[in-house]
C-alpha positions in Angstrom: -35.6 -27.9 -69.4 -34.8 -24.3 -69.9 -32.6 -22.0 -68.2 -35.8 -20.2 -66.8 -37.3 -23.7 -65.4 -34.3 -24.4 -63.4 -34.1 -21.4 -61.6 -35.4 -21.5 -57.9 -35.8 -18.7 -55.9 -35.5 -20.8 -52.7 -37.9 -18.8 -49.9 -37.8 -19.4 -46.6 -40.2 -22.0 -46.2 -42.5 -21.7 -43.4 -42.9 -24.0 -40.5 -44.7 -27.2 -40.8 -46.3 -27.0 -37.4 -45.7 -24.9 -34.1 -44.5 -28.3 -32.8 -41.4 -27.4 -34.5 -40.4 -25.1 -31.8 -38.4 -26.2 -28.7 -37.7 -24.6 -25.6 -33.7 -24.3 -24.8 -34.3 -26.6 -21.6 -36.6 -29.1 -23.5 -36.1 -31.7 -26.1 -33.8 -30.8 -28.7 -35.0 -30.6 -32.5 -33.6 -31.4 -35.6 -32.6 -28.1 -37.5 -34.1 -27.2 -41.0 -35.5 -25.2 -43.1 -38.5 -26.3 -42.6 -38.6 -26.8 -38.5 -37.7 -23.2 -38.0 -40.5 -21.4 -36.3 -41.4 -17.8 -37.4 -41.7 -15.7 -35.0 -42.6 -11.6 -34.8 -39.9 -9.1 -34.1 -41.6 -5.8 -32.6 -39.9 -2.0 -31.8 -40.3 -0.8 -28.4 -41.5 2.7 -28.4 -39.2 5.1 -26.8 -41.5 5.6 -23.4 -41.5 1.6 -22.9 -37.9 1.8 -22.1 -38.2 2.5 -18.5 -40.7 -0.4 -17.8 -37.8 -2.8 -20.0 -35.9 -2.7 -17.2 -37.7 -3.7 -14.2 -39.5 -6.6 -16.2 -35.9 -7.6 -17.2 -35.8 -10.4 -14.6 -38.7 -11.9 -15.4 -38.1 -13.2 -18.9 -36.9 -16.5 -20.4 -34.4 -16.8 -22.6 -37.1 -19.0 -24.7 -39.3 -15.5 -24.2 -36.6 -13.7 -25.9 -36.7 -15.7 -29.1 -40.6 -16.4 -29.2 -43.9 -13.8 -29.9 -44.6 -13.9 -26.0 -45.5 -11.0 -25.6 -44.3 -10.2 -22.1 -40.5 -10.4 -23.7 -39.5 -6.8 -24.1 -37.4 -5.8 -27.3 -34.6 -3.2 -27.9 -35.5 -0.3 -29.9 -33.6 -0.4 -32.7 -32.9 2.4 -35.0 -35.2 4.0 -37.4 -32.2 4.0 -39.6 -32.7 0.3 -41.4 -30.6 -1.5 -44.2 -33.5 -1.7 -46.2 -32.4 2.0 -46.7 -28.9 1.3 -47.6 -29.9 -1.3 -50.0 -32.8 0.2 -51.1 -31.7 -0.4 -54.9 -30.7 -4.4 -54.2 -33.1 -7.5 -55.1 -35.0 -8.5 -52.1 -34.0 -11.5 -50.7 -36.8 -14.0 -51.8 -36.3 -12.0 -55.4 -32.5 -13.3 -56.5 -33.0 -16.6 -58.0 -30.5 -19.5 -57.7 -30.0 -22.6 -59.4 -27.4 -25.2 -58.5 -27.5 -26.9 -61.6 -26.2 -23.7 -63.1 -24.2 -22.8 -60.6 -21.9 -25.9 -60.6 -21.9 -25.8 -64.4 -20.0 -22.5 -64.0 -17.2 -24.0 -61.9 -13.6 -25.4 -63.4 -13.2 -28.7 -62.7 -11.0 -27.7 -60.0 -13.7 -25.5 -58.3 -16.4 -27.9 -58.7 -13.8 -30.7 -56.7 -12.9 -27.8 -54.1 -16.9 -26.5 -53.4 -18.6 -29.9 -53.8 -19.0 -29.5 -49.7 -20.5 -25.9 -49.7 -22.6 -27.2 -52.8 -23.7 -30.6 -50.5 -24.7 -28.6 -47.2 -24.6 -25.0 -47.2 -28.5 -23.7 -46.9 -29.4 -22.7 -49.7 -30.6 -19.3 -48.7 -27.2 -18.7 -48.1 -25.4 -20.3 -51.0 -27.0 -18.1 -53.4 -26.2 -14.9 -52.0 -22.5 -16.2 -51.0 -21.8 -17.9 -54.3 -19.6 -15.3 -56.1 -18.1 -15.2 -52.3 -16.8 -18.8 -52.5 -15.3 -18.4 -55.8 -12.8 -15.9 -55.1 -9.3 -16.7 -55.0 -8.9 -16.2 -51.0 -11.7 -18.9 -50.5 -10.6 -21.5 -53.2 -7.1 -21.1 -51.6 -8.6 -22.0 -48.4 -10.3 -24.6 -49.7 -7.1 -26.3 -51.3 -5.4 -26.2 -47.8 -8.5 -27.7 -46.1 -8.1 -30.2 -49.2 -5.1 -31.2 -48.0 -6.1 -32.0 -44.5 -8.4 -34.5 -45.8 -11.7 -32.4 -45.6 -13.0 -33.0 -49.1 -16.8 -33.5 -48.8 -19.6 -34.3 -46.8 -19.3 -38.0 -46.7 -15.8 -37.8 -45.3 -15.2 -40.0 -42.4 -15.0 -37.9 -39.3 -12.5 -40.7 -37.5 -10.1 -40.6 -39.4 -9.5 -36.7 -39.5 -7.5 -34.3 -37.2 -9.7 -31.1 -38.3 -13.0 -30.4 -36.2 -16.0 -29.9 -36.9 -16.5 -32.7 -39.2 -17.0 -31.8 -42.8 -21.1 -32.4 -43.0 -21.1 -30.2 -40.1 -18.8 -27.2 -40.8 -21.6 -25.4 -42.1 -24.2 -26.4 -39.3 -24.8 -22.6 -38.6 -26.6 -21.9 -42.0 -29.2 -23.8 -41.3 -30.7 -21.4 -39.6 -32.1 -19.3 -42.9 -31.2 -16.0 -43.9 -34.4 -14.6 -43.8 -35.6 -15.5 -40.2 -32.3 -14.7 -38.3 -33.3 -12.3 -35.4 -30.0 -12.6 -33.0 -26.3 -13.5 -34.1 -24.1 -14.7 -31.9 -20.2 -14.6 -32.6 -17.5 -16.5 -31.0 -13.7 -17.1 -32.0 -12.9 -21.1 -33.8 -14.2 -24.0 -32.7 -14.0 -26.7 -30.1 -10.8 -28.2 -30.5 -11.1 -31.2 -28.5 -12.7 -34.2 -30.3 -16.4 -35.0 -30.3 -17.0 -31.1 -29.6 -17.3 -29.1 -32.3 -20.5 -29.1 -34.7 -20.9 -26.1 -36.3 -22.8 -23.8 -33.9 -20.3 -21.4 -32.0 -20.3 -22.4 -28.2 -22.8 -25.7 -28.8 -21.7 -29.0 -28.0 -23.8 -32.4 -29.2 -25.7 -34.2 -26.8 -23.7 -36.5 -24.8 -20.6 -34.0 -24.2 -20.2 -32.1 -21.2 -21.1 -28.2 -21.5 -17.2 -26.9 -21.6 -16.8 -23.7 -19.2 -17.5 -21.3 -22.0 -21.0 -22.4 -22.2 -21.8 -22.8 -18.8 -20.8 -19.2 -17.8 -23.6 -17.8 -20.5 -25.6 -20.1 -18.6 -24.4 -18.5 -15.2 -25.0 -15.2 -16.6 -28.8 -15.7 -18.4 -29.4 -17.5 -15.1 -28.5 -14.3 -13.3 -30.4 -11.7 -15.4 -33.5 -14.2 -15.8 -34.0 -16.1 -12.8 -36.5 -18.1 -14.5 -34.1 -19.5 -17.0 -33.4 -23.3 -16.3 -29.6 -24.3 -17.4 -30.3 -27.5 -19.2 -28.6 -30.5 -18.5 -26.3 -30.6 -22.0 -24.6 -28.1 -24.3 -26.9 -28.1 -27.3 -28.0 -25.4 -28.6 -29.7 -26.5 -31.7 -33.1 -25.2 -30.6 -31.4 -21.5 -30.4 -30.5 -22.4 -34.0 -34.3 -23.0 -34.8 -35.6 -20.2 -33.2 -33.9 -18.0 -35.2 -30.0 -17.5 -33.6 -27.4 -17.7 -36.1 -24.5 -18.9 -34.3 -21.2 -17.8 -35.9 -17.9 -18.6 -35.2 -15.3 -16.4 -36.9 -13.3 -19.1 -38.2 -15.3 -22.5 -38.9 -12.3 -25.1 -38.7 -9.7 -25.4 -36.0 -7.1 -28.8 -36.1 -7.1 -30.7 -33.2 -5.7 -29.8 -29.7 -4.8 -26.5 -31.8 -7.0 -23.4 -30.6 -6.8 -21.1 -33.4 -4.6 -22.8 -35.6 -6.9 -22.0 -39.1 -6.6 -18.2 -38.1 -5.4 -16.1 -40.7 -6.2 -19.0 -43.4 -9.2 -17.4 -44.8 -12.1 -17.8 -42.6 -12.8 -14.3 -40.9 -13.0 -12.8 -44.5 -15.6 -15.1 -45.7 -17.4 -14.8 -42.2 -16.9 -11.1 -42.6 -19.1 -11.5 -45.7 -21.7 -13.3 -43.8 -21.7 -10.3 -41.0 -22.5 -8.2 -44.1 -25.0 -10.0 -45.5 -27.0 -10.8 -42.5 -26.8 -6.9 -41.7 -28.4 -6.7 -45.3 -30.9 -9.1 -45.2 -31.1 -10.6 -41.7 -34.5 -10.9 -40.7 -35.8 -9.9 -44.0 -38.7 -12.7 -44.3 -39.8 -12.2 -40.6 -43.6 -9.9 -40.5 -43.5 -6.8 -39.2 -45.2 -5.5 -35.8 -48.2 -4.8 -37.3 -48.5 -8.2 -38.8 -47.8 -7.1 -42.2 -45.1 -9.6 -44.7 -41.5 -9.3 -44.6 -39.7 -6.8 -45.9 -37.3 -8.6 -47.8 -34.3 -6.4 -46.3 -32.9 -6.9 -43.5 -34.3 -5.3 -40.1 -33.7 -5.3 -36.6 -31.4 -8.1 -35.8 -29.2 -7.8 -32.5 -25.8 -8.7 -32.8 -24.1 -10.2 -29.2 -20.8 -9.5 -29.6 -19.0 -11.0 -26.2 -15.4 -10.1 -25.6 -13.2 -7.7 -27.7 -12.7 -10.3 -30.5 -16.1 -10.7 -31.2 -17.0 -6.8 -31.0 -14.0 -6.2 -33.6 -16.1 -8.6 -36.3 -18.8 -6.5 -36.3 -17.4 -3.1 -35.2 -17.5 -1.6 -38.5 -21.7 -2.6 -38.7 -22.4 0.2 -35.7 -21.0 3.1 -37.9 -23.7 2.2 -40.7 -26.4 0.5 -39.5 -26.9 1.8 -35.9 -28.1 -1.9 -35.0 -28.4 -3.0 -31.5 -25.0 -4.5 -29.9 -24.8 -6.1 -27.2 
């Protein structure tokens, strides 16, 4: 097979049905590619603003992340990345294949990224693959090594870091392309059975912890027609296009914060960066038309001073919506 053959250039795929979608209060979906819904993103014109906030109230979270078209959008900035990257490959234009990918590794490298290679998304390994080389990430790598995380397949049970391996990279299946809102929060869940890879989500079966059931308290209070679900998982957020981020991915157990400073918020840095470059980029435009293949109009929810540091240095480029 040549080199030409093996290249794939791995685009979004679209939804198998509408029954993919889920409502945050309803069942809960499995995540993939190819369960996440497309949905339009929209600009609201500068005299719409007014009527924004008396309809407020009345939308759903679900409305928020849907083509309903009572949900009202911010007005983002005519200023685009598609302007800053105006020279870059569009998103469903860089190839990537994994077959040559791995055969560029050391043997050391191909041991130390055999998880990312297992269950990153692919729309996101191929535009984070000279990221996970470098010699910050390989280092983290070896000292995840040595606390037993070595691949996907790795017996959760019998290891002291959380989330478990085949989940420390839930959040990228949410692809690339489709993201519309990020959300940021700190390290994981630290108490076992918690974590699994989407910043403030919990699996089915664990109690929402406090963090979660205040953003609950609070949608509940700007849209009274919100219904809290019973549990803490926010996979269908995930599927509707909310990357969920947290700033460092791993945490040891009973240890808030204790993988700080190992590596983590520069690679997620990277990720802020490229979402800001190509978030969004395979979502259609208000008038219907096919997506750009930059990035445009995703809204960043940056709660609390730590999460408003990771993306702080976004506003004084991009202009994009904060909240």
């Amino acid at each position: 097979m040549s080199q030409s053959e093996e290249n794939v250039f791995l685009e979004d795929f679209e939804p198998q049905s509408a029954g993919a979608s889920a409502s945050v209060s309803g069942e809960v979906p499995t995540l993939s590619q190819t369960t996440v819904v497309e949905t339009p993103s929209s600009s609201q014109q500068a005299n719409e603003q007014k009527k924004q906030a008396s309809l407020k109230r009345q939308i759903t979270l679900t409305d928020m992340f849907s083509g309903n078209s009572s949900a009202k959008r911010l007005k983002t900035s005519s200023q685009s990345s598609a302007s800053v990257v105006s020279t870059a490959q569009k998103l469903n234009a860089i190839p990537f294949s994994m077959k040559a990918f791995q055969d560029s590794l050391s043997d050391e490298e191909r041991r130390l990224l055999n998880l990312e290679c297992q269950v990153m998304g692919k729309s996101w390994l191929k535009v984070l693959k000279t990221e996970i080389k470098k010699p910050y990430f390989l280092a983290l790598k070896r000292f995840l090594w040595e606390q037993g995380v070595h691949g996907a397949d790795d017996s959760a049970a019998s290891l002291t870091v959380y989330p478990p391996p085949r989940n420390i990279y839930t959040w990228s299946n949410t692809p690339l392309g489709k993201v519309k809102v990020v959300l940021i929060g700190q390290d994981p869940y630290h108490q076992r059975g918690q974590a699994h890879g989407l910043c403030f989500s919990v699996p089915i079966g664990i109690k929402p912890p406090p963090s979660l059931k205040n953003i609950y308290s609070e949608l509940k209070t700007e849209y009274p027609e919100f219904k809290p679900p019973s549990h803490g998982n926010l996979i269908s957020w995930a599927s509707n296009g909310v990357l969920m981020l947290n700033t460092c991915l791993t945490v040891t157990a009973g240890k808030a914060a204790s993988h700080s400073g190992k590596g983590w918020e520069t690679f997620t840095d990277k990720v802020v960066d490229i979402v800001d470059q190509y978030g969004g980029a395979n979502l259609p435009s208000a008038t219907g038309s096919s997506g750009s293949g930059f990035g445009r109009g995703v809204v960043f929810m940056a709660w609390g001073a730590f999460a408003q540091k990771r993306v702080e240095k976004l506003n004084k480029v991009s202009n994009r919506p904060f909240l």
